[in-house]
CHARMM internal coordinates of N, CA and C (Angstrom, degrees):
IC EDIT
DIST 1 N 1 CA 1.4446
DIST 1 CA 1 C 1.5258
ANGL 1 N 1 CA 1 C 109.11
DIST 1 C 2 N 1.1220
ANGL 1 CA 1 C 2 N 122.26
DIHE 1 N 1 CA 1 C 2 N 155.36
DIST 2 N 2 CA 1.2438
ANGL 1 C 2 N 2 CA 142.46
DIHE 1 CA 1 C 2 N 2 CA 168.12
DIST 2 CA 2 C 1.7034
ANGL 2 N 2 CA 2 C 134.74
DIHE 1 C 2 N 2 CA 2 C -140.98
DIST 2 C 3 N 1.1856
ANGL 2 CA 2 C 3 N 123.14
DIHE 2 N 2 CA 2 C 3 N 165.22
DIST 3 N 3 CA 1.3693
ANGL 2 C 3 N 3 CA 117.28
DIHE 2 CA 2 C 3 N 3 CA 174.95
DIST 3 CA 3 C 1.5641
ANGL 3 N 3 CA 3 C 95.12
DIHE 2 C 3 N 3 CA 3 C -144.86
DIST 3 C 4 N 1.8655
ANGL 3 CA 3 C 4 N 88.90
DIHE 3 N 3 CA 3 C 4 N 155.36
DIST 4 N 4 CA 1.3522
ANGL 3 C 4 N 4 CA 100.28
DIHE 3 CA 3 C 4 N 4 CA -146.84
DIST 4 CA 4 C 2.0430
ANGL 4 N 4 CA 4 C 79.24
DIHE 3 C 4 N 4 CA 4 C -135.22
DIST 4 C 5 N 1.6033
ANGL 4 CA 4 C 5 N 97.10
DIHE 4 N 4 CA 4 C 5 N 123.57
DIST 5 N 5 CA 1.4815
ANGL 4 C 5 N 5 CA 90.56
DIHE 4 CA 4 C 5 N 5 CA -173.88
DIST 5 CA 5 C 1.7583
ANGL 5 N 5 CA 5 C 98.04
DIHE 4 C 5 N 5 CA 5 C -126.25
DIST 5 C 6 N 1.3478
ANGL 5 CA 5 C 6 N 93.06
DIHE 5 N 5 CA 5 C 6 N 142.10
DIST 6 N 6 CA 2.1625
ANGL 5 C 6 N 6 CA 94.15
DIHE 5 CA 5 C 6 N 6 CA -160.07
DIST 6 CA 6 C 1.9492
ANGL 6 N 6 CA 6 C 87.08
DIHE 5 C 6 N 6 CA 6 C -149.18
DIST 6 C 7 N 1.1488
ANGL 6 CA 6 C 7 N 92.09
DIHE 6 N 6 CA 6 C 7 N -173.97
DIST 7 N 7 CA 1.7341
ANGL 6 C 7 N 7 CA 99.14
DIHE 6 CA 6 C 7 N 7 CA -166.94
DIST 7 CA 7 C 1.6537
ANGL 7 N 7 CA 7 C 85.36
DIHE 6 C 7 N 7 CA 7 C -124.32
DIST 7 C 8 N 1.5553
ANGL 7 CA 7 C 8 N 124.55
DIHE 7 N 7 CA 7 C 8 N 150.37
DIST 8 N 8 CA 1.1196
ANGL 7 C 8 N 8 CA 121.46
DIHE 7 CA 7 C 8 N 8 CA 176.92
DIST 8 CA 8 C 1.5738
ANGL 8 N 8 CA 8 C 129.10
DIHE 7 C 8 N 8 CA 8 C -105.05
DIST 8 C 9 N 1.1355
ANGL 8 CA 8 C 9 N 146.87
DIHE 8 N 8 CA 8 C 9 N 151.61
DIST 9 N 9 CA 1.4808
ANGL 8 C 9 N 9 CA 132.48
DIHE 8 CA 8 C 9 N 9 CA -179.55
DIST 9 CA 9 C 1.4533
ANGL 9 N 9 CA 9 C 111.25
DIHE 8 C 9 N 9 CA 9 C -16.01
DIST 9 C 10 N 1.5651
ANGL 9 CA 9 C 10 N 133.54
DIHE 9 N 9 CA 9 C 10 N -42.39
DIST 10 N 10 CA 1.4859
ANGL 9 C 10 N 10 CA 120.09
DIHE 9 CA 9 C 10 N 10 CA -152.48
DIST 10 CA 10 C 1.7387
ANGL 10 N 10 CA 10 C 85.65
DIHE 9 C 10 N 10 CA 10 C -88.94
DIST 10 C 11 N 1.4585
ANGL 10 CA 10 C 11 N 103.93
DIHE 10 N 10 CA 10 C 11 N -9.80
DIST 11 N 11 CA 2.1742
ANGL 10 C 11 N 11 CA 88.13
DIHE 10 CA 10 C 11 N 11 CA -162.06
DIST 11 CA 11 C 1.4629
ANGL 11 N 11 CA 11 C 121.44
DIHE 10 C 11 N 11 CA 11 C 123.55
DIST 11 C 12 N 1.4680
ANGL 11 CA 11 C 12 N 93.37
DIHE 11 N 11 CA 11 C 12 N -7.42
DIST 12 N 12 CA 1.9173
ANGL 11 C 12 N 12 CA 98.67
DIHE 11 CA 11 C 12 N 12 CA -158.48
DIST 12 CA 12 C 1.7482
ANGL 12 N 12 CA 12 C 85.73
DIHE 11 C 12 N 12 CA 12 C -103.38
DIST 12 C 13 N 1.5449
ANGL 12 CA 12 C 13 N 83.20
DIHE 12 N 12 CA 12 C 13 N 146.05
DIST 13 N 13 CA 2.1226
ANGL 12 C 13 N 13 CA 99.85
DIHE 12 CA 12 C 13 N 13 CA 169.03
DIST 13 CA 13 C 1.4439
ANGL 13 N 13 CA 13 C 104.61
DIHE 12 C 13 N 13 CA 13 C -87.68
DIST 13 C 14 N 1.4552
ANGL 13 CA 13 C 14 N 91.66
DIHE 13 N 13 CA 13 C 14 N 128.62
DIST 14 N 14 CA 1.6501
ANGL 13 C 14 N 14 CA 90.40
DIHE 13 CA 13 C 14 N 14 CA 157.40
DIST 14 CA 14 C 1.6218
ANGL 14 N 14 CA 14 C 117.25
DIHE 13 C 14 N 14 CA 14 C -152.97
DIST 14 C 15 N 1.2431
ANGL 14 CA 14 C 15 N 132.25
DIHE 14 N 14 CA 14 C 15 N -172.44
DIST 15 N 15 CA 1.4845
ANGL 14 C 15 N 15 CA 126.40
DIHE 14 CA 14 C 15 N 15 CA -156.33
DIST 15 CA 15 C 1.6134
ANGL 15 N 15 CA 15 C 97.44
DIHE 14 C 15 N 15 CA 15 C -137.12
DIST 15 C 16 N 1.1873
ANGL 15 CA 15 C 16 N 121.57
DIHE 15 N 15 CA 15 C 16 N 147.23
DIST 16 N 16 CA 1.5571
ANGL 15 C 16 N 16 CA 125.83
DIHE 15 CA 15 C 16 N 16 CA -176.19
DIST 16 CA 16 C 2.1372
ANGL 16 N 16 CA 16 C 89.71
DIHE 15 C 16 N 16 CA 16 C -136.72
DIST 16 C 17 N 1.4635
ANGL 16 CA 16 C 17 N 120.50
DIHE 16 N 16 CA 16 C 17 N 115.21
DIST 17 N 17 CA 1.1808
ANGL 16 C 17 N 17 CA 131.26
DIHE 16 CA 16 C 17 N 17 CA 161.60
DIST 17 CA 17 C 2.0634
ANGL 17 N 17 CA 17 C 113.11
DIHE 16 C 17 N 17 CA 17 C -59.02
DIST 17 C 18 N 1.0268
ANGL 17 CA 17 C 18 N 127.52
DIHE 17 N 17 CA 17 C 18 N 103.42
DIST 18 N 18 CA 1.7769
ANGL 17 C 18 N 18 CA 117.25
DIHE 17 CA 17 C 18 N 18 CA 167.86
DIST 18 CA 18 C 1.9044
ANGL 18 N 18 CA 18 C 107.41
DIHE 17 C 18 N 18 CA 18 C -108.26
DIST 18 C 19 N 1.1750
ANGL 18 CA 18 C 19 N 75.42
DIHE 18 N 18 CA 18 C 19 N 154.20
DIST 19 N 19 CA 1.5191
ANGL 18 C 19 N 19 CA 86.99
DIHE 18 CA 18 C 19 N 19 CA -177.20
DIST 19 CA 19 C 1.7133
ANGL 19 N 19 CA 19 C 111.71
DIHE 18 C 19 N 19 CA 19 C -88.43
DIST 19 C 20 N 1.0087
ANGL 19 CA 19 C 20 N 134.96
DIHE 19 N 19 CA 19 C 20 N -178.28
DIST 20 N 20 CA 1.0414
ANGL 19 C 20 N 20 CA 134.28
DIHE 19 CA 19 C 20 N 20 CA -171.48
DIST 20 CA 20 C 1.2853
ANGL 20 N 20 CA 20 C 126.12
DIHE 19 C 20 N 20 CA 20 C -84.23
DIST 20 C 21 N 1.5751
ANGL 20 CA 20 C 21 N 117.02
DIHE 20 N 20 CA 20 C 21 N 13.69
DIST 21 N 21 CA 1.1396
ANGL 20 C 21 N 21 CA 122.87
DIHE 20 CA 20 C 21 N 21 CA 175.28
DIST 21 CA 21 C 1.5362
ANGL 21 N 21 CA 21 C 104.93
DIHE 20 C 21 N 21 CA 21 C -126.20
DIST 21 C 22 N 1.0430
ANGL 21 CA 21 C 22 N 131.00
DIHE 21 N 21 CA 21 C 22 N 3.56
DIST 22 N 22 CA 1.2039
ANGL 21 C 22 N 22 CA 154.78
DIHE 21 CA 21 C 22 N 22 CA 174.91
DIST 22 CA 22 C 1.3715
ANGL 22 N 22 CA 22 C 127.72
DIHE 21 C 22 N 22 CA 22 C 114.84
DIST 22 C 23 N 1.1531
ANGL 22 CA 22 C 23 N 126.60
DIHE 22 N 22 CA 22 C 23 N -28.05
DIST 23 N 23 CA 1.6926
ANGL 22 C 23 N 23 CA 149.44
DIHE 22 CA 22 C 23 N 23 CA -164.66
DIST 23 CA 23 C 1.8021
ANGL 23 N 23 CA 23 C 92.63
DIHE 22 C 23 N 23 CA 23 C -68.05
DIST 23 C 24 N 1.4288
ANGL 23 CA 23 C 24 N 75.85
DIHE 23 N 23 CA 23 C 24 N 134.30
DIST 24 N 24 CA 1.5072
ANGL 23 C 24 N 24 CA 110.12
DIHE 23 CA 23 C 24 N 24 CA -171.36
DIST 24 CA 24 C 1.7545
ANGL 24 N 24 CA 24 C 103.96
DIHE 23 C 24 N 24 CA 24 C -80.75
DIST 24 C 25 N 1.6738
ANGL 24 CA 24 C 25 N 110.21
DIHE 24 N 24 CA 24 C 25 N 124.09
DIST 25 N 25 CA 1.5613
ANGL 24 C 25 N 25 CA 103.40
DIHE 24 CA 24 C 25 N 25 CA -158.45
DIST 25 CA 25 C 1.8431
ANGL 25 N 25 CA 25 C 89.57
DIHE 24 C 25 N 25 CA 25 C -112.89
DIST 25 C 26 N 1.0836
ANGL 25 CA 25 C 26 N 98.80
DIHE 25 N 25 CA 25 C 26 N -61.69
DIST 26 N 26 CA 1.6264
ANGL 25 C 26 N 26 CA 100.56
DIHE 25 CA 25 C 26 N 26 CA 161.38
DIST 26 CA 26 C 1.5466
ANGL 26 N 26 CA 26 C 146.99
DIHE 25 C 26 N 26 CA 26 C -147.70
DIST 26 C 27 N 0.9761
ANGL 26 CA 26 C 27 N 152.78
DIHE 26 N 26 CA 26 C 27 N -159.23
DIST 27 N 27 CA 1.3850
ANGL 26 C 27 N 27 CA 152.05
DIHE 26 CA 26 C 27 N 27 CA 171.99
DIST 27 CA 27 C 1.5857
ANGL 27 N 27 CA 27 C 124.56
DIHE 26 C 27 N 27 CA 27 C -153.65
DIST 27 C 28 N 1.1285
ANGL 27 CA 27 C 28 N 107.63
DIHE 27 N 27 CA 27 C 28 N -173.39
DIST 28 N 28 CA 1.9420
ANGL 27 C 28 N 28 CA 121.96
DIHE 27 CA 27 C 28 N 28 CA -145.75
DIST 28 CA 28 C 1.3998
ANGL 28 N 28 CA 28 C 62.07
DIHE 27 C 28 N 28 CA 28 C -85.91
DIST 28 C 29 N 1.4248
ANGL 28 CA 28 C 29 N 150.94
DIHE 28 N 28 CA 28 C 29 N -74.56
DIST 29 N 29 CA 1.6336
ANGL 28 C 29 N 29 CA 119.27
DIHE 28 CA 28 C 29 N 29 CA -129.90
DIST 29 CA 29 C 1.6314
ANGL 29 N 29 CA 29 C 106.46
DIHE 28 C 29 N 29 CA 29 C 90.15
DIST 29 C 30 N 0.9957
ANGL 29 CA 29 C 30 N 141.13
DIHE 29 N 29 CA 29 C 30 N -38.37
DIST 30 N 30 CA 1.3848
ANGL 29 C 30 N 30 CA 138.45
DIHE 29 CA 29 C 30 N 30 CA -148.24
DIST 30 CA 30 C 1.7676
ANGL 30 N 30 CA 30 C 103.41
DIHE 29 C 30 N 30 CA 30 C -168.82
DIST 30 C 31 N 1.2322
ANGL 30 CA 30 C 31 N 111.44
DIHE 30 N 30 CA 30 C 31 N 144.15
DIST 31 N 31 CA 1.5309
ANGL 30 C 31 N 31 CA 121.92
DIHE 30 CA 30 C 31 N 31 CA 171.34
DIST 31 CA 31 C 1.4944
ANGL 31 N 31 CA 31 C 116.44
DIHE 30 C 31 N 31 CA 31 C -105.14
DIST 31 C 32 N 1.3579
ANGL 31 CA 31 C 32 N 104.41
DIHE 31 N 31 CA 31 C 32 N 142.13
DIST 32 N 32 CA 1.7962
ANGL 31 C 32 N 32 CA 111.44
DIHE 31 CA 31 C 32 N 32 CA -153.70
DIST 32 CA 32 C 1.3822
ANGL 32 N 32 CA 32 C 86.90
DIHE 31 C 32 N 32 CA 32 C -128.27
DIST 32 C 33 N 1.7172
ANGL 32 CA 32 C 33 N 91.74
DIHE 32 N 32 CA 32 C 33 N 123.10
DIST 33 N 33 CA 1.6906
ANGL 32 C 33 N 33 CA 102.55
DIHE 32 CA 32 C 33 N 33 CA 179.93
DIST 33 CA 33 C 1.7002
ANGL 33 N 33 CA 33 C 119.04
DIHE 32 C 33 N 33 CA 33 C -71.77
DIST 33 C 34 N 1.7684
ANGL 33 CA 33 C 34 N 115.83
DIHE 33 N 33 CA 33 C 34 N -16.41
DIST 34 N 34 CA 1.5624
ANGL 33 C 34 N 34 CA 95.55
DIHE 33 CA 33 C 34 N 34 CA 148.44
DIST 34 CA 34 C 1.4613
ANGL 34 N 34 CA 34 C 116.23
DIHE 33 C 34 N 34 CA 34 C -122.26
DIST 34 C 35 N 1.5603
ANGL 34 CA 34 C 35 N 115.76
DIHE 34 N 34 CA 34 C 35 N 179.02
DIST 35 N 35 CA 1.3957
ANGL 34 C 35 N 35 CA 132.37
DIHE 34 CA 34 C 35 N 35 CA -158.83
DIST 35 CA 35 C 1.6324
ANGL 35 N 35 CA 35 C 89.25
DIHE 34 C 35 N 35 CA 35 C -73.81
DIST 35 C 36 N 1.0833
ANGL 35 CA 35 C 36 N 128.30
DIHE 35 N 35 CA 35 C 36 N -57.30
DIST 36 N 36 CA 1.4402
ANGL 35 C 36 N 36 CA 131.88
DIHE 35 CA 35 C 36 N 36 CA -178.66
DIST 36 CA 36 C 1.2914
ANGL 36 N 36 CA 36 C 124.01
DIHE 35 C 36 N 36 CA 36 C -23.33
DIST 36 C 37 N 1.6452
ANGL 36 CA 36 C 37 N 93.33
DIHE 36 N 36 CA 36 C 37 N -56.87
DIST 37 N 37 CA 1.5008
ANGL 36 C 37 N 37 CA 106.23
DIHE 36 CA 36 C 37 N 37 CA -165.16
DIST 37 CA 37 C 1.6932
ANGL 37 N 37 CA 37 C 102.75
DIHE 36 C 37 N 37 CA 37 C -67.50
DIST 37 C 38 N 1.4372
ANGL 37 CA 37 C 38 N 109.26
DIHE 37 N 37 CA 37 C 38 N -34.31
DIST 38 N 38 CA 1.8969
ANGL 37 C 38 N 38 CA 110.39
DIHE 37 CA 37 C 38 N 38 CA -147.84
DIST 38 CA 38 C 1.5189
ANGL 38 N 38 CA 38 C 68.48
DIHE 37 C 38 N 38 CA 38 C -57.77
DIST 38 C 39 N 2.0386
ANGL 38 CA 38 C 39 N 119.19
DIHE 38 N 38 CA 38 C 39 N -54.71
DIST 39 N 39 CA 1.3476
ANGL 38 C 39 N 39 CA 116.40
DIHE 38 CA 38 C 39 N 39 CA -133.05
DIST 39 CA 39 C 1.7551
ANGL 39 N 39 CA 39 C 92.35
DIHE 38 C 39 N 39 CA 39 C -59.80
DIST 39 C 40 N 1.0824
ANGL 39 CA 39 C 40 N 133.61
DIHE 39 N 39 CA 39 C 40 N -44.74
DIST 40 N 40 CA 1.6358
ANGL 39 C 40 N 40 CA 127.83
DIHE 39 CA 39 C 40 N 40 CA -145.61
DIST 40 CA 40 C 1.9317
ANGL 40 N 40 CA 40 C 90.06
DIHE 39 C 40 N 40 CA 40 C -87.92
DIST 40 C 41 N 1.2093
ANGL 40 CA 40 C 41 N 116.79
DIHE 40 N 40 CA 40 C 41 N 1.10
DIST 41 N 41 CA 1.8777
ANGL 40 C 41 N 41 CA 130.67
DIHE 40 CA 40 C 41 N 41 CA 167.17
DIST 41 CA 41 C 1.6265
ANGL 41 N 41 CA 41 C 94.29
DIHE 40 C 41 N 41 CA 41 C -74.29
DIST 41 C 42 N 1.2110
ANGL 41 CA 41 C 42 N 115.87
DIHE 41 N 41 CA 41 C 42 N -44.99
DIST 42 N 42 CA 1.3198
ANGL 41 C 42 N 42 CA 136.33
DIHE 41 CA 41 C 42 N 42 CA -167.76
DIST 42 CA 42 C 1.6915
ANGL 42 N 42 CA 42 C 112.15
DIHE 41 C 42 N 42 CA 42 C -73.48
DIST 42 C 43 N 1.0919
ANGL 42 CA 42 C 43 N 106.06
DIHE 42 N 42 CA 42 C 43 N -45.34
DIST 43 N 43 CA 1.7951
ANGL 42 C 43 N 43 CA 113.30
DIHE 42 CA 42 C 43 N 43 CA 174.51
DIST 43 CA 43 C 1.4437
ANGL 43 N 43 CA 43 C 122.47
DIHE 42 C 43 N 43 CA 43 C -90.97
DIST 43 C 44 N 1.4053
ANGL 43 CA 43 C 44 N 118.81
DIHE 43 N 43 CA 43 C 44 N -22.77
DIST 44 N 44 CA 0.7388
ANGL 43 C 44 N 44 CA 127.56
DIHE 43 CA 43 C 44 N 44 CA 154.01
DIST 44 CA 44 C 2.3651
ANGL 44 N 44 CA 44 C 122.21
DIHE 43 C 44 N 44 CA 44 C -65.08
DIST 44 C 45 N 0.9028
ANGL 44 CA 44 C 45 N 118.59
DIHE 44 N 44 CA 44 C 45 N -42.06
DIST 45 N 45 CA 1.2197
ANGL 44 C 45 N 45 CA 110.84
DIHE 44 CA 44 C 45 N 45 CA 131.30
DIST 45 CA 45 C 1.2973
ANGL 45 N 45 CA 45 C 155.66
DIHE 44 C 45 N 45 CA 45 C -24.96
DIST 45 C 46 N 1.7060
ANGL 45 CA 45 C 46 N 114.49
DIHE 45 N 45 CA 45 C 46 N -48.10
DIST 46 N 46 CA 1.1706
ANGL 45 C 46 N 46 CA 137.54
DIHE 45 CA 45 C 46 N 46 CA 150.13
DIST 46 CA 46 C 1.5554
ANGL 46 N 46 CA 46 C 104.71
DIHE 45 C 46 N 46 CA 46 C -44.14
DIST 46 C 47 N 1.2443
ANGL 46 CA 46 C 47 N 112.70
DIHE 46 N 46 CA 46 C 47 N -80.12
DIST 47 N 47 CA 1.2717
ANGL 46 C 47 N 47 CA 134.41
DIHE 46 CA 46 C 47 N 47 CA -163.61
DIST 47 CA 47 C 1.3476
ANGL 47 N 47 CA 47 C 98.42
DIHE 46 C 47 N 47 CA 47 C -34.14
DIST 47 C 48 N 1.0942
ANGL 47 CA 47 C 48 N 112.14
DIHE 47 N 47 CA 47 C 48 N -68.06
DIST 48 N 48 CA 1.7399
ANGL 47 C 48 N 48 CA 116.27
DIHE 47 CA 47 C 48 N 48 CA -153.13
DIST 48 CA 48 C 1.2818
ANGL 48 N 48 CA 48 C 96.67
DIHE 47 C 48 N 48 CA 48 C -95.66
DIST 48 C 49 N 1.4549
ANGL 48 CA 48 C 49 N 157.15
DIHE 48 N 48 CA 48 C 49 N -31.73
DIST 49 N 49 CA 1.3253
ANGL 48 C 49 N 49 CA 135.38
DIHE 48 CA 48 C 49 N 49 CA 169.53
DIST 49 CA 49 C 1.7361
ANGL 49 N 49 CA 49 C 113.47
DIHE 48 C 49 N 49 CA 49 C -15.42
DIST 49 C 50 N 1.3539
ANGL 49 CA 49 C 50 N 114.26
DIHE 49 N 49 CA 49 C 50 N -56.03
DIST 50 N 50 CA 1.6146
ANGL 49 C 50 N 50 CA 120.06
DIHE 49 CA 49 C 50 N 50 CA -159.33
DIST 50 CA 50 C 2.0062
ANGL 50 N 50 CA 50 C 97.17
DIHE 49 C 50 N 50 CA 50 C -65.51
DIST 50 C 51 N 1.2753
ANGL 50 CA 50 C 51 N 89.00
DIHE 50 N 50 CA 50 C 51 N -34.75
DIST 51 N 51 CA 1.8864
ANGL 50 C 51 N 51 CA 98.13
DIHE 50 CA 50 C 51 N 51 CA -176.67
DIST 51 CA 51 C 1.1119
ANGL 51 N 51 CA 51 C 115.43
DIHE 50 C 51 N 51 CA 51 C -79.37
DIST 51 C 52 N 1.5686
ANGL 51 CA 51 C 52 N 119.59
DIHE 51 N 51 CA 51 C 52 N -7.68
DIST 52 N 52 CA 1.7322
ANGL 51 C 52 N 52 CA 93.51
DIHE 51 CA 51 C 52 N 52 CA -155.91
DIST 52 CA 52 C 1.6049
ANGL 52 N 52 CA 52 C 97.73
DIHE 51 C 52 N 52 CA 52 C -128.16
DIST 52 C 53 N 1.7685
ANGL 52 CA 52 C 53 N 82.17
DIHE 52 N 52 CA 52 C 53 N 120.40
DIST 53 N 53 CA 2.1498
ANGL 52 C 53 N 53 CA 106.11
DIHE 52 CA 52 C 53 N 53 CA 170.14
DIST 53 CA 53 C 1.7177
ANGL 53 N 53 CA 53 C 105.76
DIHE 52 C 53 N 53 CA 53 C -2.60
DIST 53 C 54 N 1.5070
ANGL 53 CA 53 C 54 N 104.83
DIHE 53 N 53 CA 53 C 54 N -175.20
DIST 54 N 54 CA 0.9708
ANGL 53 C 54 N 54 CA 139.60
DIHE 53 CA 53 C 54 N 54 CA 159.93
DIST 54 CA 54 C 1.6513
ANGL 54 N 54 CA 54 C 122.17
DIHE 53 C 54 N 54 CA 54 C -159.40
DIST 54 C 55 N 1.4433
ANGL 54 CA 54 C 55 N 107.46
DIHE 54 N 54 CA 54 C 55 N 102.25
DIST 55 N 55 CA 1.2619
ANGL 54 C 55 N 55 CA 113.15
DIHE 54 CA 54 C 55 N 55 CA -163.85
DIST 55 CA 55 C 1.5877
ANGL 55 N 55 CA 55 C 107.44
DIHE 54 C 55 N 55 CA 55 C -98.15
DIST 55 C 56 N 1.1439
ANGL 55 CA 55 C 56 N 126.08
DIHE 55 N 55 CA 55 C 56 N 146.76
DIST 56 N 56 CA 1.1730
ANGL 55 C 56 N 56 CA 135.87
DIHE 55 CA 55 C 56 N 56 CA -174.83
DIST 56 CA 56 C 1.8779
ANGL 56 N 56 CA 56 C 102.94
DIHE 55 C 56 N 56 CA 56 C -105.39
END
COOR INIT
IC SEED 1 N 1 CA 1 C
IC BUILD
């Protein structure tokens, strides 16, 4: 997997998660007016994937 972090037509950063075959699994949801923030949107992700439920 990877994430792929780019700025969008309006200006805003954001991050799209792909899986290893290419297919797009998820994204920021929202554009972050600096590079910093999308990235620590981005690690913060990391982080908690291994922690976080699955609720039905």
């Amino acid at each position: 997997m990877y994430f792929k972090l780019y700025k969008d037509t309006a200006g805003y950063w954001r991050w799209t998660l792909f899986a290893v075959n290419g297919r797009k699994i998820a994204d920021s949801g929202e554009g972050y007016v600096n590079k910093g923030d999308c990235q620590s949107a981005i690690d913060l992700v990391k982080s908690a994937s291994a922690l976080t439920p699955v609720l039905e």
